[in-house]
FIKE-460115 format. One record per residue: residue number from 0; x, y, z of N, C-alpha, C, O in turn. Coordinates in steps of 0.05 Angstrom, whole numbers. Example, Ala and Ser with C-alpha at 12.3 -4.5 7.8 and 13.67 -1.06 7.14 Angstrom:
R    n    n.c1    n.c2    n.c3   ca.c1   ca.c2   ca.c3    c.c1    c.c2    c.c3    o.c1    o.c2    o.c3
R    0     264    -114     156     246     -90     156     264     -66     156     285     -66     169
R    1     257     -45     142     273     -21     143     258       1     157     268      23     161
//
This chain:
R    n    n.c1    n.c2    n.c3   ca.c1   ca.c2   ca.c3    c.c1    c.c2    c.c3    o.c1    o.c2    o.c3
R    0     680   -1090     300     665   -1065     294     679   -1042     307     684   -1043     331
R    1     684   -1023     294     691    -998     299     681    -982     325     660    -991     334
R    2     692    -957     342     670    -947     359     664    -926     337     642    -922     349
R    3     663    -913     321     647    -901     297     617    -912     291     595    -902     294
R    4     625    -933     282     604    -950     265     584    -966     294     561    -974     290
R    5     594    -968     317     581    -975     332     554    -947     349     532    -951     359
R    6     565    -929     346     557    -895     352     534    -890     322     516    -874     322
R    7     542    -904     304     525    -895     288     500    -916     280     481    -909     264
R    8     502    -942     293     482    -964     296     463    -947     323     439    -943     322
R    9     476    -943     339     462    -933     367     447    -910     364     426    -904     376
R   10     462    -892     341     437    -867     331     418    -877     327     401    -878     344
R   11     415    -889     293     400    -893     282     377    -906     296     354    -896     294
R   12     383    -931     312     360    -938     327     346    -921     346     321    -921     348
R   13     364    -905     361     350    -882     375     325    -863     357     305    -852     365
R   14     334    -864     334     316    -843     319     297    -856     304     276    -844     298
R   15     301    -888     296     276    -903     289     261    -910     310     239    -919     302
R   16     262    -909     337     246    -902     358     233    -880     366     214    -882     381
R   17     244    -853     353     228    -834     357     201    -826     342     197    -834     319
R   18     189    -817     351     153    -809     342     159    -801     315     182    -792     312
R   19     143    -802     293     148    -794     260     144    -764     263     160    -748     254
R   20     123    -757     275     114    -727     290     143    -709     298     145    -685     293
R   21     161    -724     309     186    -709     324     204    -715     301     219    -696     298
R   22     209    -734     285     218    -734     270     220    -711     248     240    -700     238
R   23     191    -705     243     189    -687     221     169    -656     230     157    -639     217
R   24     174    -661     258     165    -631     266     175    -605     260     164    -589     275
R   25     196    -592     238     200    -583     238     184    -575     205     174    -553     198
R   26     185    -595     191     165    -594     171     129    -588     180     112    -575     168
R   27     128    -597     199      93    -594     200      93    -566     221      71    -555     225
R   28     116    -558     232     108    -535     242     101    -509     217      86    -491     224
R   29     113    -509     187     106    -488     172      97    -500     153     104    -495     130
R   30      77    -519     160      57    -531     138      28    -514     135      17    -508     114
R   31      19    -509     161       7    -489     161      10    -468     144     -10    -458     133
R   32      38    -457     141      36    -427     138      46    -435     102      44    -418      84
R   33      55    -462      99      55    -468      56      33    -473      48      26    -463      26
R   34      14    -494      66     -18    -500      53     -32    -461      55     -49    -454      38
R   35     -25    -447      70     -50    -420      65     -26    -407      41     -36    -392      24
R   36      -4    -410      39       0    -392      20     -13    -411     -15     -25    -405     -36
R   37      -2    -431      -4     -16    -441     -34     -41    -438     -41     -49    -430     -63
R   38     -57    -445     -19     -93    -442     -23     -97    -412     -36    -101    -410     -60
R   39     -95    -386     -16     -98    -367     -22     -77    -346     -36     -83    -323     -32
R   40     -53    -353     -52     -34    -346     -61     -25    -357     -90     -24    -344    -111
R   41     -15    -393     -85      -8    -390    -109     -32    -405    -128     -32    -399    -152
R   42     -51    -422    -120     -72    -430    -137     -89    -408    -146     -93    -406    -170
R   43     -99    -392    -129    -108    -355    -140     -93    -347    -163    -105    -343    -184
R   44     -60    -344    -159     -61    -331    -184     -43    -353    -206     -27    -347    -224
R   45     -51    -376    -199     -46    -388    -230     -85    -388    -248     -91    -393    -271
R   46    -103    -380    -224    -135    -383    -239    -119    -363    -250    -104    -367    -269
R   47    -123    -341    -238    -126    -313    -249    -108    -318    -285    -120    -314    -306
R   48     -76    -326    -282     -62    -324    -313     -80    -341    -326     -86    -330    -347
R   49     -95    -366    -323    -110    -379    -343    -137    -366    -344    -154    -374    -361
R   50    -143    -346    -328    -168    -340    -330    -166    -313    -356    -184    -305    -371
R   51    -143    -303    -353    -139    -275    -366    -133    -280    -398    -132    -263    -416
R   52    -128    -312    -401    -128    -323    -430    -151    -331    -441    -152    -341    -463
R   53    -176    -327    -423    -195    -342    -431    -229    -323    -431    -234    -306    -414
R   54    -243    -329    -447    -272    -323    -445    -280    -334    -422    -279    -359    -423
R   55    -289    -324    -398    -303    -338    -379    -329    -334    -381    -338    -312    -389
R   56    -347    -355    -372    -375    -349    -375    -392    -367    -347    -390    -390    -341
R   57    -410    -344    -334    -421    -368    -316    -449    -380    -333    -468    -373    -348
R   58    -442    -396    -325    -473    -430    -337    -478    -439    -316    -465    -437    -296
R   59    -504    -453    -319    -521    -465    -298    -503    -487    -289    -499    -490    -265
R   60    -494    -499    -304    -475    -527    -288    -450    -513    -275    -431    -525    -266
R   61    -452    -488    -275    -407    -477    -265    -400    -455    -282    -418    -446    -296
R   62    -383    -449    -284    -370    -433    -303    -351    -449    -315    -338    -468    -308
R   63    -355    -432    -347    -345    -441    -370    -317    -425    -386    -317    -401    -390
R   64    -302    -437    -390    -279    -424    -407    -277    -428    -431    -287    -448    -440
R   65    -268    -415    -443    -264    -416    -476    -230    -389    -472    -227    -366    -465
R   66    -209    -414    -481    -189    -397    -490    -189    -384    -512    -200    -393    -532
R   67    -180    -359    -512    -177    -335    -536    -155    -322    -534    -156    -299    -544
R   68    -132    -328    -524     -95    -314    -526    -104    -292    -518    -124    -293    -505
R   69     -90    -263    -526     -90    -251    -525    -118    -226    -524    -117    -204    -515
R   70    -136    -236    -534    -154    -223    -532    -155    -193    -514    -148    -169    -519
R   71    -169    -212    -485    -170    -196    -464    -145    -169    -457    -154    -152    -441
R   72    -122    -164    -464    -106    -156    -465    -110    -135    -486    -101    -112    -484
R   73    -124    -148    -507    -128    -122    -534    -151    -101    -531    -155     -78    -539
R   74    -167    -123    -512    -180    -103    -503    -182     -83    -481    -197     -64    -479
R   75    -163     -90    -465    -150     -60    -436    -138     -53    -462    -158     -51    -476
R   76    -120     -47    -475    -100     -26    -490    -118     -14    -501    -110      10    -501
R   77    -149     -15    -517    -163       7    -528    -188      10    -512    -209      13    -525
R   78    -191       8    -473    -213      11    -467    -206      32    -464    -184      34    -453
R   79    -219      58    -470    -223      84    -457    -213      91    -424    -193     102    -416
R   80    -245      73    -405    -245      68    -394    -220      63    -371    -209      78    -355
R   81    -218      39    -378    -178      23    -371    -158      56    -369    -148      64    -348
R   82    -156      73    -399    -143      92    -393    -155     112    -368    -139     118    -350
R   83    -175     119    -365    -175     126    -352    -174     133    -323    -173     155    -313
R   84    -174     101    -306    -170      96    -288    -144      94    -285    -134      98    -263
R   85    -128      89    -305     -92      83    -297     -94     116    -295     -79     121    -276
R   86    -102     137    -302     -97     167    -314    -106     169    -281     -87     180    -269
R   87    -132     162    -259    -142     176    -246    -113     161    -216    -103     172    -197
R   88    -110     127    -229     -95     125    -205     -64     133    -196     -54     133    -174
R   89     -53     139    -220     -26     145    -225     -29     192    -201     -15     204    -185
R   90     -51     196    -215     -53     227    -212     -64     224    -171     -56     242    -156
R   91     -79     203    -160     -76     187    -131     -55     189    -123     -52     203    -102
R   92     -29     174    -139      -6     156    -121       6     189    -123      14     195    -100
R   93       8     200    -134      26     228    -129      24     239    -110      38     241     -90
R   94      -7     249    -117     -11     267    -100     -15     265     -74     -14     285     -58
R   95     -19     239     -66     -24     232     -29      -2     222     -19       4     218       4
R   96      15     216     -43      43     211     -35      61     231     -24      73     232      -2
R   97      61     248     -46      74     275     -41      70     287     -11      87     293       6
R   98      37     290     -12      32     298      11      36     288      44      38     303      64
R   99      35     256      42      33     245      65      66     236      64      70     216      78
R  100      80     243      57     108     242      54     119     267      62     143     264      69
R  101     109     295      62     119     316      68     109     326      90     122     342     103
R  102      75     317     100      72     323     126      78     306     140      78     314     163
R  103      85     277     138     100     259     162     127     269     159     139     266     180
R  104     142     282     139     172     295     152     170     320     169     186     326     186
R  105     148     333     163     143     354     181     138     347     214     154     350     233
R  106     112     338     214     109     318     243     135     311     251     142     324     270
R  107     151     297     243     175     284     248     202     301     258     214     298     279
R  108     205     318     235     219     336     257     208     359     277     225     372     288
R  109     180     365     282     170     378     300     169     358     321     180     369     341
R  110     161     333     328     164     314     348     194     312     357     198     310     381
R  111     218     312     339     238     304     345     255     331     356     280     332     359
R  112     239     350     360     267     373     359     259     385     394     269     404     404
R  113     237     367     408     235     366     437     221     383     446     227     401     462
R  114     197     379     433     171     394     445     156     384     473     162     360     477
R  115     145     392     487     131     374     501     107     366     495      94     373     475
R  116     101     355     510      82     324     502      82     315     474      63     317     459
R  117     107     304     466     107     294     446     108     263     446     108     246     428
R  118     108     263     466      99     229     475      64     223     462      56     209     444
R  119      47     242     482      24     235     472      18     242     448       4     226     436
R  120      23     264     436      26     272     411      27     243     388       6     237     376
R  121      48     229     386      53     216     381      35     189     380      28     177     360
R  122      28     183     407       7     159     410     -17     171     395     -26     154     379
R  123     -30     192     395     -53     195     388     -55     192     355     -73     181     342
R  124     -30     208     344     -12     211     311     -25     175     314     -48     174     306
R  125     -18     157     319     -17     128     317     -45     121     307     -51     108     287
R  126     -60     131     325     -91     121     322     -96     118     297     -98      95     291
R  127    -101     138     272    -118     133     242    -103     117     239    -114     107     220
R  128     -76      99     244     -71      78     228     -77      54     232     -72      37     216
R  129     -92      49     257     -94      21     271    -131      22     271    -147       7     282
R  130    -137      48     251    -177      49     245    -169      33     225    -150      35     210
R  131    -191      14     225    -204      -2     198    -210      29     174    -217      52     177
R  132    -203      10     149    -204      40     132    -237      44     121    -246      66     114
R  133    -251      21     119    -280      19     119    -293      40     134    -308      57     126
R  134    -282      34     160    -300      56     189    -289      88     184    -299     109     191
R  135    -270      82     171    -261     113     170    -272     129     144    -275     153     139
R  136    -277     109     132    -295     122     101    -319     124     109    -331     143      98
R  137    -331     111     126    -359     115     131    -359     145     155    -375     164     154
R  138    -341     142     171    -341     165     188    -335     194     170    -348     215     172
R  139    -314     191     152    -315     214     122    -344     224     113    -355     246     114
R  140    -350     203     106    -377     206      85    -396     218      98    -411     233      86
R  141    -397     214     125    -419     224     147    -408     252     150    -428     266     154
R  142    -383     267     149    -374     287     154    -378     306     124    -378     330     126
R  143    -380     295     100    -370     306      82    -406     310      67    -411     322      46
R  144    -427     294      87    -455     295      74    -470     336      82    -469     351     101
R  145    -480     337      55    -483     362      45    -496     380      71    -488     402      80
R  146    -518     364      78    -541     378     100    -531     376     134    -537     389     154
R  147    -517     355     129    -508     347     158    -484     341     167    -478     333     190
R  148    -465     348     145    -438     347     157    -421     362     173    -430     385     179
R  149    -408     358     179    -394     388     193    -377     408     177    -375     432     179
R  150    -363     386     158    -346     410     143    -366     432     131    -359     456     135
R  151    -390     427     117    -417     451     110    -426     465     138    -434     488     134
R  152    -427     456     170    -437     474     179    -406     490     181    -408     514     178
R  153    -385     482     185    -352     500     195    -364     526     166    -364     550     172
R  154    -371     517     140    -375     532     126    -393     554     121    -387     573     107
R  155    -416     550     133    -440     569     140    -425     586     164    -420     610     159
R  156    -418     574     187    -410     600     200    -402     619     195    -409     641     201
R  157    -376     607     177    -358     640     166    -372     642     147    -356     640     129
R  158    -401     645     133    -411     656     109    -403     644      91    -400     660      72
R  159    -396     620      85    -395     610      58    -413     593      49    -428     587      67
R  160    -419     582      27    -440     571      18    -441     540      28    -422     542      44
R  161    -448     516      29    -446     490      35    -437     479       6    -447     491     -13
R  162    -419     459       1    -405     446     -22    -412     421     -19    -408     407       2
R  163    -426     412     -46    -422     386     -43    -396     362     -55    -390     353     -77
R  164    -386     359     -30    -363     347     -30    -357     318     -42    -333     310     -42
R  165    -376     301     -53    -375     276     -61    -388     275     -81    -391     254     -93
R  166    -404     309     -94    -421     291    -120    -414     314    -141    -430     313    -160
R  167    -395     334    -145    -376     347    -154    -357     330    -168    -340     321    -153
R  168    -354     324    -194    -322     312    -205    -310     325    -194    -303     315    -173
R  169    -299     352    -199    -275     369    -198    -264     368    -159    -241     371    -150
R  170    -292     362    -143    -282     366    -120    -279     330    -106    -260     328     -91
R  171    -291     312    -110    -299     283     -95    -272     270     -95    -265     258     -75
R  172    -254     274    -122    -231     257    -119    -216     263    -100    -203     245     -89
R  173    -215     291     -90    -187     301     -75    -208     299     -48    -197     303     -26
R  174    -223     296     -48    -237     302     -11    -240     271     -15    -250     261       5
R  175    -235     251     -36    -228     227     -26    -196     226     -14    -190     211       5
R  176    -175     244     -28    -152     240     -24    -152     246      13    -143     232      31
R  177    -162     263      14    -165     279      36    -168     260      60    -161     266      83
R  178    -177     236      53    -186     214      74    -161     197      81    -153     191     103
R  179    -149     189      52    -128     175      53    -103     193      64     -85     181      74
R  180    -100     218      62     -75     231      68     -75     227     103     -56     219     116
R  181    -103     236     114    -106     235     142    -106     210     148     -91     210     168
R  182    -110     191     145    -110     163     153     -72     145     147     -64     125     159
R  183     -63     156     133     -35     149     117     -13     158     129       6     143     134
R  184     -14     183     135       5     202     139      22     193     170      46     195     176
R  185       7     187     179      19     177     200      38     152     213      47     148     235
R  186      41     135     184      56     127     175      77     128     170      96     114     177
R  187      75     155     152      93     159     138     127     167     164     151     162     166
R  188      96     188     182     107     200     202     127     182     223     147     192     233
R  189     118     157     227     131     136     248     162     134     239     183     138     252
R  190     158     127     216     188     110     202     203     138     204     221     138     220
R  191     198     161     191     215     176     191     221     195     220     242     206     225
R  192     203     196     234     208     191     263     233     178     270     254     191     275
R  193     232     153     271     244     134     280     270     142     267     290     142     282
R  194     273     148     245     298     148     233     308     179     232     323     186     213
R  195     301     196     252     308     224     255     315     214     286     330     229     297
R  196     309     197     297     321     192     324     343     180     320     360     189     334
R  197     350     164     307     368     156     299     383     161     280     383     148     260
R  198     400     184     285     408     189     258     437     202     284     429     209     306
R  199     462     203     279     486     202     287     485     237     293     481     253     275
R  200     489     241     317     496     266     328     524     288     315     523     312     308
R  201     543     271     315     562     282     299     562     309     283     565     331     293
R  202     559     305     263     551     323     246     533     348     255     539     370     247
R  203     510     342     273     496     357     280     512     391     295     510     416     293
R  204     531     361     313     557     389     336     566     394     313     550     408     301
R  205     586     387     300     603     402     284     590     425     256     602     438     239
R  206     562     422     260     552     442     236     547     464     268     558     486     265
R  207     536     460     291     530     484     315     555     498     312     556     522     304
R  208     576     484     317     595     501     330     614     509     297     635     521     298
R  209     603     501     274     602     528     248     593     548     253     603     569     245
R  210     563     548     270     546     564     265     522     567     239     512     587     229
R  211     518     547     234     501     533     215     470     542     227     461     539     250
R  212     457     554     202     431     563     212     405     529     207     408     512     191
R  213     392     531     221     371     508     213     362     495     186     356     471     181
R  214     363     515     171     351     514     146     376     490     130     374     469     117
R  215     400     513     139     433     505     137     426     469     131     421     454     113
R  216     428     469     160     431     434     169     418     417     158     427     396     148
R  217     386     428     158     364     407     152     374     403     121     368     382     109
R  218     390     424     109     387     422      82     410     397      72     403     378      58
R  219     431     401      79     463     400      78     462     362     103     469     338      99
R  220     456     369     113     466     341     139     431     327     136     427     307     123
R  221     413     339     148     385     317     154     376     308     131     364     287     128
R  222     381     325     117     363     315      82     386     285      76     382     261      81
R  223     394     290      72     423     272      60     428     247      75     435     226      65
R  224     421     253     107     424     228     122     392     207     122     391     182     125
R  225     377     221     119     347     217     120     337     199     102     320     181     105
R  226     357     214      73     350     202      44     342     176      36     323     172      20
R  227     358     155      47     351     126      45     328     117      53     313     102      40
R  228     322     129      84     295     120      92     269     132      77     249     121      68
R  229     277     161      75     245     173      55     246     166      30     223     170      21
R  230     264     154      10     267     142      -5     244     110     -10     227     103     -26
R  231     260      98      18     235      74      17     210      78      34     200      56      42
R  232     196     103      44     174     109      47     165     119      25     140     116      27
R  233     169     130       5     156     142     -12     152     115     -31     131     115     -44
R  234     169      93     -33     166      70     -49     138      53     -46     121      44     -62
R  235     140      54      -8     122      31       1      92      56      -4      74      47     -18
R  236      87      81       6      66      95       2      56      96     -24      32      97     -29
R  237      78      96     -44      68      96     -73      52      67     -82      32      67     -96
R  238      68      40     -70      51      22     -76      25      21     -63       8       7     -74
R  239      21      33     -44      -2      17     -19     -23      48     -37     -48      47     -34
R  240     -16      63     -47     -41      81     -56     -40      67     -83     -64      60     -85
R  241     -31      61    -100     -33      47    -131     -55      19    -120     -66       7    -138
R  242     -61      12     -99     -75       1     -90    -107      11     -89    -126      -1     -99
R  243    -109      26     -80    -132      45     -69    -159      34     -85    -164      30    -109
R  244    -178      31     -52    -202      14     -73    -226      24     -42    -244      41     -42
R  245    -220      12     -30    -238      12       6    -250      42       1    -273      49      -6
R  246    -227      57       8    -244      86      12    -267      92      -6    -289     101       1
R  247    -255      83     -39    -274      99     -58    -297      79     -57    -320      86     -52
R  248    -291      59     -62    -317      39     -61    -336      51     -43    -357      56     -54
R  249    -334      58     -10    -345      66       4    -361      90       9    -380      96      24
R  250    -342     103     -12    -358     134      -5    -371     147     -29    -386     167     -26
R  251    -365     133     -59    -377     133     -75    -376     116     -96    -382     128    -117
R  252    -370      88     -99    -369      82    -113    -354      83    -137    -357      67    -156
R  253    -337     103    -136    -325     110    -162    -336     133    -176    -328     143    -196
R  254    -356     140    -160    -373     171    -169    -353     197    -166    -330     198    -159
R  255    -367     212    -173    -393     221    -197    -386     205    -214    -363     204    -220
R  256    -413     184    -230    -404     172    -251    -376     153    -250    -367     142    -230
R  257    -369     152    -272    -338     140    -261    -312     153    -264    -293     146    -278
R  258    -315     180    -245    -299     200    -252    -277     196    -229    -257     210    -229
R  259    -281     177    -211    -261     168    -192    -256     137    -198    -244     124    -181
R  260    -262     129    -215    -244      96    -223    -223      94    -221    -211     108    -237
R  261    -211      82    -208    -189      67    -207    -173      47    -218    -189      31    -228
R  262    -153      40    -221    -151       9    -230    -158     -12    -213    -159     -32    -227
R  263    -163     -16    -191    -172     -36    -169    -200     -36    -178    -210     -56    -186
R  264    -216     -11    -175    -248      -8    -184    -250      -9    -208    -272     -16    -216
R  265    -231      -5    -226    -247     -23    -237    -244     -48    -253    -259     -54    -271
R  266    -222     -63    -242    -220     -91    -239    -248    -104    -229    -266    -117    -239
R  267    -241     -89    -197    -278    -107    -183    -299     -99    -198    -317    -114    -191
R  268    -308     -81    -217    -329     -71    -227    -328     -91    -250    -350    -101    -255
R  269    -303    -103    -271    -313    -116    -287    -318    -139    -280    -335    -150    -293
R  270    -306    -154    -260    -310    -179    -251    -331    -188    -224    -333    -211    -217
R  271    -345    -168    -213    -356    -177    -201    -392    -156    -207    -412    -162    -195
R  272    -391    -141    -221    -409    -130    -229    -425    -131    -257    -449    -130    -262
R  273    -404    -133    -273    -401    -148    -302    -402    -167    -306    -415    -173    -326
R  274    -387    -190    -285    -382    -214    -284    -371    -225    -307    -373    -248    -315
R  275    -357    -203    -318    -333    -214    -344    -294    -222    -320    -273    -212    -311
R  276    -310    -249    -321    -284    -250    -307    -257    -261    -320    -239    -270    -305
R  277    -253    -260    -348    -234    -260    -361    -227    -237    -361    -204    -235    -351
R  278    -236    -218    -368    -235    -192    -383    -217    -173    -347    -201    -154    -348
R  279    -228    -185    -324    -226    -175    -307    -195    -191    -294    -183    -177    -278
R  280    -187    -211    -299    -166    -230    -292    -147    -210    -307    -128    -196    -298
R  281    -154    -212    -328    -127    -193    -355    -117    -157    -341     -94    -149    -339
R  282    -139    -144    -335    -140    -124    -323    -114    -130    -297     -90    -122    -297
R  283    -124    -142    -282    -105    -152    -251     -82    -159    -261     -65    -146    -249
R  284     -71    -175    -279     -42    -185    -286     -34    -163    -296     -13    -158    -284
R  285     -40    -143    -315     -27    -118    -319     -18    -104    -302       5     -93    -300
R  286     -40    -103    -286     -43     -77    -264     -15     -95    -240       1     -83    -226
R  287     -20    -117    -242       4    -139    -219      31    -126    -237      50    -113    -227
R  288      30    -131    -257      57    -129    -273      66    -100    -281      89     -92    -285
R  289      44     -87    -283      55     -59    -278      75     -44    -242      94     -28    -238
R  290      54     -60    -221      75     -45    -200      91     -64    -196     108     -55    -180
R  291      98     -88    -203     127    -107    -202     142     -90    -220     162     -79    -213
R  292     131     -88    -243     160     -68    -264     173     -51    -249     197     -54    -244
R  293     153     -26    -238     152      -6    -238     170      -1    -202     183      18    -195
R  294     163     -30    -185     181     -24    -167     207     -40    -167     220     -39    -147
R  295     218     -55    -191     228     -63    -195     254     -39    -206     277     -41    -197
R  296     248     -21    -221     251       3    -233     270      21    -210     293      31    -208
R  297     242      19    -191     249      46    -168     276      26    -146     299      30    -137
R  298     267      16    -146     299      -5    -128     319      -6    -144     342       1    -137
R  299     313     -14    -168     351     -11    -181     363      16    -182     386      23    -175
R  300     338      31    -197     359      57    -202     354      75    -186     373      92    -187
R  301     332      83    -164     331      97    -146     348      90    -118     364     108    -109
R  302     346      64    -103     367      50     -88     381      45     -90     394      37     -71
R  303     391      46    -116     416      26    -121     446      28    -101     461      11     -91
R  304     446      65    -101     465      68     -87     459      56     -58     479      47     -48
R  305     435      54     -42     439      46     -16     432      21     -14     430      15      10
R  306     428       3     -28     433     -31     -26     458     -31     -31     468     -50     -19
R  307     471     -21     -40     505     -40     -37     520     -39      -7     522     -18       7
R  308     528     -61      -1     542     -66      15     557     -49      27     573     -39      11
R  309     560     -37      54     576     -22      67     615     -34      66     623     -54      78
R  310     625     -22      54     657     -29      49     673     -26      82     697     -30      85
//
């Protein structure tokens, strides 16, 4: 016998002596984390694609299916409704985007250009993001109520009339935005923070000693260096508001009427209020497959240039 083949008898027994546990601990340490993604991940949304093909119905013994193809699908393309909420969430993702994307660059370079206390500045900036967004809609709602809020008394002092801020169409959507921008923004503010501290001095001396006015720089050197990161803040903000459901649920339901519907509201409105939960499955796979397209879209041709490989 070989000393090879003798080294490899002496393994093997060593390791058919070891515990099956140590053997395969490396499998049961992320078994945990494949059983929760399957439970609540991938069995969820294989119901959901068979559910979005099918009549669902609850009955006394369970709920019942009856496949119908396409159906559910023919009916989001001519609900009114359906348009309207893609109309109210698309005119959301802009506008709180825009905004909480241009006052976190603001914040960002006022923190970074060496103010003082911009340390605490900063920690406090932190807080609306680490509030549950429930408590913060309820703390809104309490501020934004007609008789007792504060924004109506700030309004009586200087002589203006009291507004009602939540039961107004024209005014409820944006004093909902209003919640999400203050609660968001600070977000936005961290990353681009972070990435205005880090951003290569260089350039900075050699535009001073041009004589480069601020405007100059920020325009020509910070914009340009910046670009990649506000790039994928405006990506990740645009998805996480195409989301948007907590606040409105909370502070009106989708009111006045359903002049603040959403596509999330009203997913949950047909499926858990309707209890058409086919009709409401079909809704969700669109609405899933619309921001996969749609960020699928913004990474190729918006990133494209900054995913390639540094040469």
């Amino acid at each position: 016998m070989t000393v090879e083949g003798a080294i490899e008898i002496k393994e093997s027994r060593q390791i058919a002596g070891t515990p099956w546990w140590e053997r395969n601990l490396a499998w049961l340490l992320v078994a945990p984390t494949v059983l929760m993604f399957v439970v609540f991940a991938v069995i969820p949304a294989f119901t959901t694609i068979a559910y979005a093909f099918s009549r669902v119905r609850m009955a006394r013994g369970g709920i019942t299916r009856e496949f119908i193809g396409f159906e559910n699908f023919a009916r989001a393309l001519q609900d009114p409704l359906v348009a309207q909420s893609v109309t109210t969430t698309v005119k959301w993702m802009l506008v709180v985007t825009a905004l909480e994307v241009v006052l976190g660059l603001l914040l960002a370079l006022l923190m970074s250009s060496g103010i003082r206390g911009r340390g605490l500045f900063t920690s406090l900036l932190i807080v609306p993001i680490i509030m549950p967004p429930v408590a913060v809609s309820v703390a809104w709602l309490f501020m934004y109520d007609y008789e007792f809020g504060i924004f109506n008394y700030l309004l009586n002092e200087v002589g203006l009339p009291s507004m009602r801020w939540l039961s107004e169409p024209a005014i409820a959507i944006y004093a909902m935005m209003a919640v999400d921008i203050w609660q968001a923004t600070p977000f936005a503010f961290l990353l681009l923070y972070a990435a205005l501290l880090s951003l290569p001095r260089d350039p900075y001396e050699a535009a001073a000693i041009d004589g480069a006015g601020r405007w100059y720089v920020f325009r020509t050197v910070t914009l340009p260096l910046l670009q990649p990161v506000l790039l994928v803040v405006i990506l990740l903000r645009l998805i996480d508001a195409a989301r948007i459901f907590d606040k409105i649920f909370v502070m009106t339901r989708g009111g006045p009427g359903s002049s603040a519907y959403t596509a999330t509201l009203t997913i949950y409105i047909e499926g858990f209020t309707k209890f058409d939960f086919g009709y409401a499955s079909a809704l969700s796979f669109l609405f899933q497959l619309s921001l996969i397209a749609a960020a699928t879209f913004y990474v190729k041709r918006v990133l494209a240039d900054y995913a390639q490989p540094a040469e």
